[in-house]
N, C-alpha and C positions, 0 to 999 in steps of 0.2 A: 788137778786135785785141790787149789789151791783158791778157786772161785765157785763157792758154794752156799747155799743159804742152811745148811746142815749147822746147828750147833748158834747158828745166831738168833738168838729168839727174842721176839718184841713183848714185853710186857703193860704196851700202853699203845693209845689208838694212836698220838702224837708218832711214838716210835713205829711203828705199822706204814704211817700215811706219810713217813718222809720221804723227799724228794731220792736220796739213795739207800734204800732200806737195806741191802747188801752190803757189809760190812768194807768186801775187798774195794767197792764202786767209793763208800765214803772217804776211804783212805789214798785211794786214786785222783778225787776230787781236792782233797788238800794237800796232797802229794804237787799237783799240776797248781796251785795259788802260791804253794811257797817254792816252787820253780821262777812263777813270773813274777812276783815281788822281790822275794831275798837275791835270786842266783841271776837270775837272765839280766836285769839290769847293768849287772857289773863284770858279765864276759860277753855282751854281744859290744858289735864295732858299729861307728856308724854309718858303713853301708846298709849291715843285713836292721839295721833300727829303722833308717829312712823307708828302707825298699822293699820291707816287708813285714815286718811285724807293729810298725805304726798304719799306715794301708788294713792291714788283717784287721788289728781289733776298731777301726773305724769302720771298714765293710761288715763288720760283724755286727754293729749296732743298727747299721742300714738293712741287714737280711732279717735279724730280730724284729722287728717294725714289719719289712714287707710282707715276715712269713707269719706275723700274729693277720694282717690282714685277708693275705690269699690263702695259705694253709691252715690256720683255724678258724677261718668267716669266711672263706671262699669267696671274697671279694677282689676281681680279676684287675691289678691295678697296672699300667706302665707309665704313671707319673714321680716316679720316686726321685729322678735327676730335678725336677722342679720344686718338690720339698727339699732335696738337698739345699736347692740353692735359696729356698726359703729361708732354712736354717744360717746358712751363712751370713746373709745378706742382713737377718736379724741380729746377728749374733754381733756383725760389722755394726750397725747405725745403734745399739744397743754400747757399745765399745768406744762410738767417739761420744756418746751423747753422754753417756756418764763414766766419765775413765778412772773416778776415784772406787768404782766397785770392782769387788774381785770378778776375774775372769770366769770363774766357775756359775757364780750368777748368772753371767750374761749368756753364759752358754744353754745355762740352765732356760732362763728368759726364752733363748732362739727356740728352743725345744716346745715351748709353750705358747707362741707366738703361734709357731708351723703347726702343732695340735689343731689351733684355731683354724688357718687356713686348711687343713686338711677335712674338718667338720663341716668348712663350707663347701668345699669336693665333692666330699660323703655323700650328700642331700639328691645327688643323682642316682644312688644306689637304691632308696625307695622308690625307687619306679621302674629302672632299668636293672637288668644285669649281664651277665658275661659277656658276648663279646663285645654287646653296645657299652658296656659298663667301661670296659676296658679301651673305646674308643672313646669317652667322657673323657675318662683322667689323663688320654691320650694329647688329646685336648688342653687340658690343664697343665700338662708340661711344657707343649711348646707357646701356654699363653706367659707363663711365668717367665719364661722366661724371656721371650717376649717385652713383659713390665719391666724386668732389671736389665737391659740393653735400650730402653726407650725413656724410661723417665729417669733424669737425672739425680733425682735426691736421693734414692738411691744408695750410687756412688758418690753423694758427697758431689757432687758437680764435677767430678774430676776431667781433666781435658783428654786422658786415656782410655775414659770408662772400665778401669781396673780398681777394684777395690784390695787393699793392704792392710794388714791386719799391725797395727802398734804394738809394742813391746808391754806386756803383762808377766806380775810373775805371780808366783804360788808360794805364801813362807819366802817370798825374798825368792825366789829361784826363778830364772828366764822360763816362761812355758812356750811363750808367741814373740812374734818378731826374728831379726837380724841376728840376735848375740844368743837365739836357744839351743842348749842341751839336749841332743836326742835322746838322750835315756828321760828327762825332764815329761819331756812329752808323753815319752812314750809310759812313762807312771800315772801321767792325767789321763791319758784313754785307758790304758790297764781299771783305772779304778773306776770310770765310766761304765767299763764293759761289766765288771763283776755286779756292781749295783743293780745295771738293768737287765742284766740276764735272771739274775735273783727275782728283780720283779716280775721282767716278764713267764719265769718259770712258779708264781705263784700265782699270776694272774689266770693261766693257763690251765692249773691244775683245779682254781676254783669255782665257784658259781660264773661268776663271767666269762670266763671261757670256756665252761659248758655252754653257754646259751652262742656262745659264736660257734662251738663246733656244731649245735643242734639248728643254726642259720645255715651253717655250709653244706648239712648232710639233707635236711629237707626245712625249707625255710616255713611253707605250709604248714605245714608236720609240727615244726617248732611253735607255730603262732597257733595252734590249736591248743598245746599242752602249756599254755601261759607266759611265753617270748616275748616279747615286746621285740620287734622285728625294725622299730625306728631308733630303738636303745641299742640293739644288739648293735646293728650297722652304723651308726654314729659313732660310738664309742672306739666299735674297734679300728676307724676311722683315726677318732682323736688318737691316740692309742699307739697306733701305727703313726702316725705324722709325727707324734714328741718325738718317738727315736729316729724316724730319719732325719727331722730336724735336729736332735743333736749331732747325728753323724756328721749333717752337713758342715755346722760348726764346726766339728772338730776337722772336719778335712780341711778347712777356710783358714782357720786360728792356727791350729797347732802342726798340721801338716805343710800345706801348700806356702801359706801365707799371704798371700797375693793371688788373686782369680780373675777369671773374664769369665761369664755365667755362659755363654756359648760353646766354651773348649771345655770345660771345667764340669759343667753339670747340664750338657746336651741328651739328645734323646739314648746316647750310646750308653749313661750311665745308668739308665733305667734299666736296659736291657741286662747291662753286666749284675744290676742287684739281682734282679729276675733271674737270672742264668745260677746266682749262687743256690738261689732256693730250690731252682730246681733238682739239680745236681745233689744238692745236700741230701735235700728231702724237707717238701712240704708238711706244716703242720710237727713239725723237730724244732727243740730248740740247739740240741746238738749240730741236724743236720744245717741249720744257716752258720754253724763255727765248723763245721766243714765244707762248704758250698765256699764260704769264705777265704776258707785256707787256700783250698784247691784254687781260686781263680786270682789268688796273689801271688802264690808259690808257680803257679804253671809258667807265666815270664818270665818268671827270674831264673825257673829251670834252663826254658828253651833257651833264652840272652846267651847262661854260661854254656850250655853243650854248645848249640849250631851255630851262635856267632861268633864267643871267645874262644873256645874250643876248635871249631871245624872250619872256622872264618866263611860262613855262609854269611849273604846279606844281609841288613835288618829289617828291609821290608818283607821279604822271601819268610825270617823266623815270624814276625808279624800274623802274616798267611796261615801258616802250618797251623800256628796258636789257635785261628779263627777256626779252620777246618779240626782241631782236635776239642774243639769246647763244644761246635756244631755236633759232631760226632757222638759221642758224649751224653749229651742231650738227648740225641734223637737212641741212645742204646738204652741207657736209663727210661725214657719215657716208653721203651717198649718192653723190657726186661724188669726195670726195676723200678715202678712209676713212684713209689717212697725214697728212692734215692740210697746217698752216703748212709746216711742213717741207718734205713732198713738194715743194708748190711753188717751194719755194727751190732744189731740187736741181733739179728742172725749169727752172728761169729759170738757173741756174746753167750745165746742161749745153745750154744753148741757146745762151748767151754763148760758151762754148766752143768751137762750131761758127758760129758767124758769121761773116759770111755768108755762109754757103755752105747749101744746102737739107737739111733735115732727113728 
């Protein structure tokens, strides 16, 4: 009785067209920002900070990205482990080269560097699409990576071929390096994620993500009724590449610290962003902060029940994990091809009508 559009009334097209025009959804929304600002920071420990809610909101910036590309442009991509390390890699030679800016910059920079690179990607997408498209960027990942295991500068010439991220702080407070604060961090990704989800949810709602949902739903179709079909697919190119290039950065700087672009952001990583979107629900921007949760939270489940709990092996929990995200996948893509999402909007719009018969 308590989630209803009864009694809330819009007096202006502003108030009409906002992102939660339901009162109860508005109050839900800053219910959950002054959760992860004010209160999460100062009772989580720094297990569940490292292993899972710094991981989340950086997978979160990574499905944001992939699913503005494949869910509202329908552009089939599995090079997202290669902008990752795009991003990082910029975010590294941006960090020794000028170490009197702030971190945030450079992060910033990495985002807009990988943009680039990813526009140079794109340029396949006018001509090809799906599954050769997605054999293109396929391509593109294993060249990248490729580049940062083969040319040295790189790394800095390093004799490891492991790039380290130095010690930066924000206001005086460690974010990167040896001596950081996991709650530190975890307030520079928090604040990353709110900013571009805000963007990417007006990007989405406005003319430019109309012209990429009318790319994805019929591209012809689209370039008859006034598209520009080299803008559309460009852009949401660049678009998609700033946030998985910041992601990359922030997994490089503020999580990991230290990377080998092989183990770190191999073809496995493309797959796991792709797997969020699926799961979530393509074309959501809720459904990549749930595709997200879900493939963060699912180890650290299995780890506590079957390993610490039941003392199974860690390869054996490993397996299961593979088999239940496969699983998954293939129920969703036949049941529910919108995903997490969908169901939320279905449990939502059910609430709404209660109880009364559907």
């Amino acid at each position: 009785m308590f989630y209803r559009e009864a009694g809330d009334f819009k007096t202006s097209y502003p108030d009409d067209s906002q992102t939660f025009p339901i009162r109860f959804d508005r109050l839900g929304y800053y219910a959950v920002l002054l959760l992860g600002f004010v209160v999460l920071p100062f009772v989580l420990n720094d297990y569940w900070t490292n292993a899972v809610f710094i991981p989340f909101l950086i997978y979160a910036i990574a499905a944001l990205g992939l699913n503005i590309l494949v869910g509202y442009c329908g552009q089939l991509s599995l090079g997202t482990g290669g902008f990752m390390a795009v991003g990082a890699y910029a975010c590294y030679k941006l960090t020794t080269a000028f170490p009197d800016i702030n971190i945030v910059f450079h992060i910033l920079g990495a985002g807009i560097i990988t943009a680039g690179v990813g526009l140079l990607f794109g340029l396949p997408s006018l001509r090809i699409k799906g599954f050769y498209l997605a054999v293109a960027t396929l391509a593109a990942q294993f060249f990248l990576v490729w580049l940062f295991n083969r040319v040295p500068w790189f790394y800095n010439y390093s004799a490891s071929g492991q790039i380290s991220m130095p010690e930066r702080t924000v206001f005086g407070i460690a974010v990167t390096g040896a001596q950081v604060a996991p709650w530190a961090g975890y307030m520079v990704c928090l604040v990353f994620v709110v900013v571009l989800a805000w963007m990417a949810r007006n990007l989405t709602r406005g003319a430019t993500g109309r012209k990429w949902m009318a790319i994805r739903d019929m591209d012809i179709a689209a370039e008859i009724i006034g598209v520009n079909p080299l803008r559309a697919k460009l852009t949401a190119f660049a678009v998609s590449s700033f946030y998985v290039g910041i992601a990359g950065a922030l997994f490089f700087s503020v999580y990991l610290g230290a990377v080998e672009v092989g183990e770190a952001f191999g073809i496995e990583k493309s797959f796991a962003v792709l797997f969020m979107i699926i799961i979530g629900g393509l074309g959501s921007i809720f459904g990549s902060f749930a595709g997200a949760a879900f493939m963060v939270v699912l180890p650290v489940l299995i780890k506590l029940v079957l390993v610490d709990s039941w003392g199974w092996p860690t390869d054996l929990a490993a397996h299961i994990r593979l088999m239940i995200v496969g699983a998954l996948i293939i129920i969703f893509l036949i049941a529910e091809p919108h995903g997490m999402a969908q169901l939320w909007r279905v449990t939502k719009d059910k609430l709404r009508l209660w109880p009364f018969p559907h």
